[in-house]
N, C-alpha and C positions, 0 to 999 in steps of 0.2 A: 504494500500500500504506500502509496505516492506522500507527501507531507501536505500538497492538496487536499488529498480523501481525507488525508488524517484530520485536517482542519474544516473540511466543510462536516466533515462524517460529526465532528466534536460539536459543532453548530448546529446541527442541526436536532442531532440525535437526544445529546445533553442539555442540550441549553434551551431547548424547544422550539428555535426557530422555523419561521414555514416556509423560505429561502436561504440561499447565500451563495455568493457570487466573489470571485477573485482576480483581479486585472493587472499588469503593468503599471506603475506608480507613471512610466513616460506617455499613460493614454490622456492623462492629464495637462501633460507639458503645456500644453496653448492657453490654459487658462490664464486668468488676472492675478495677477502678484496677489501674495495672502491667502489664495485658495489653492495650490498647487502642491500635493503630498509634499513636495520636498522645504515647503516654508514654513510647515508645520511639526514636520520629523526629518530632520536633516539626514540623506543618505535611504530613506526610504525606496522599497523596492518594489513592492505592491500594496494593494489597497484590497480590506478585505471588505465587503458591503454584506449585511445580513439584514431580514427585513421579519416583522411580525405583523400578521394581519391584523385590522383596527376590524373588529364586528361592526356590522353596518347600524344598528343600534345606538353608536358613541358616536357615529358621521350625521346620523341623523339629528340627534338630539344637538348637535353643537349649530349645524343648518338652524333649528326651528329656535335656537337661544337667539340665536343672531338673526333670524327675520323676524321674531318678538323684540327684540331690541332687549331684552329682559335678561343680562349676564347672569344675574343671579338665578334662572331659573334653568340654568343649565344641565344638573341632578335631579330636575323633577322630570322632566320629562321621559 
């Protein structure tokens, strides 16, 4: 097993993730100074990105806080 598997297999499996994905630190080269793996971890090699799904319930409820205008009512719904 590759140090790839090992770490997406650890991501996914242990840690509960519903994704995870691993790139090149130089796919980012073109961006804006500050956002470019390597001005954040000097010598950086890849970027590891892992994602958990938000239940359509918390997407909803944040929608209808915000077209009530009512922040606080954001837990009730």
């Amino acid at each position: 097993m590759t140090n790839t598997e090992k770490i997406k297999d650890y991501v996914l499996n242990r840690l509960g993730m519903d994704a995870v994905g691993i790139a090149p630190a130089s796919a980012l080269a073109d961006e804006p100074a500050g956002k470019r793996p390597e001005d954040i971890l000097p010598g950086a090699k890849s970027i590891i990105v892992f994602l958990r799904r938000i239940p359509d319930g918390a997407v909803q409820a944040a929608f209808r806080a915000k077209e009530d205008g009512n922040a606080d009512a954001f837990s009730a719904y």
